[in-house]
N, C-alpha and C positions, 0 to 999 in steps of 0.2 A: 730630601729623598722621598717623604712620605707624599708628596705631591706626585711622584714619578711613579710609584708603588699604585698609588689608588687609579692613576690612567691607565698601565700598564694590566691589573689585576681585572677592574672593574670599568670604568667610565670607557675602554675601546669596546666594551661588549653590551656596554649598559641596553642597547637597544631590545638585544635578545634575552635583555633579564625583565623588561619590564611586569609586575607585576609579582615578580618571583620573590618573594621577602624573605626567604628561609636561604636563599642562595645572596641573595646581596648581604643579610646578617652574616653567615660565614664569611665572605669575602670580604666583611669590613673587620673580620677578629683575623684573617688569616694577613691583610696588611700590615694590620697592628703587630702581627708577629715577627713579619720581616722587619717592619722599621726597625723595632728591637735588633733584630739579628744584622741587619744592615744600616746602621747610622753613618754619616754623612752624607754627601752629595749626588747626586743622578741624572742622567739623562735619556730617555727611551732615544734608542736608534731606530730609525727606520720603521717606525711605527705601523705599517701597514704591514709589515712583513711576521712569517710566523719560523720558527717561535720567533716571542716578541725580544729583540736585543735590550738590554742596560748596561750604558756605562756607567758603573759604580764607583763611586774616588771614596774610601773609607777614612775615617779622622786623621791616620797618619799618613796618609797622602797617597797610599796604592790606590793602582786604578786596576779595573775588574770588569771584563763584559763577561754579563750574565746573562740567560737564557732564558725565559720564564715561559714555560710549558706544563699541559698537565697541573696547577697548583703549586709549582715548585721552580727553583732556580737550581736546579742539578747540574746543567752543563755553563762550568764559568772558566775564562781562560784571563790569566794574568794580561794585563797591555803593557809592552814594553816600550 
C-alpha cells in the first residue's frame, strides 16, 4: 500500500514539487501516516484523473475506494 500512497500523494505531482523540500518532507510524514491508518493492499485507479481513486483491500479483506483530495482520503465508498 505504501507504494500506492507515495504515487498517489507525491511521485503524480513530483514534477511540480521540484525543489520544494519543506513540501516533499511533509508529504513523506503525511504518507507515513496513512500507511499507519491504511495497511494492506492498494491500487490507484485511474491515475490521471482527479481526485485521485484508491482501491484499498484492508488486512481483513474489505475493499474500499478512496478519494485522495486536498491532503486527505475523506470521501471513501465501500465496494461490494
Amino acid at each position: 500500500m505504501i507504494e500506492v500512497l507515495r504515487y498517489v500523494c507525491r511521485d503524480s505531482i513530483e514534477d511540480e514539487l521540484d525543489g520544494d523540500d519543506e513540501t516533499l518532507d511533509y508529504l513523506g510524514e503525511l504518507i507515513d501516516e496513512f500507511a499507519a491508518e491504511f495497511p494492506g493492499w492498494g491500487v490507484a485507479l485511474a491515475p490521471q484523473t482527479f481526485p485521485d481513486p484508491v482501491l484499498w483491500i484492508g488486512p481483513d479483506g474489505t475493499a474500499t475506494i478512496m478519494f485522495y483530495e486536498h491532503d486527505a482520503f475523506d470521501r471513501r465508498e465501500p465496494l461490494s
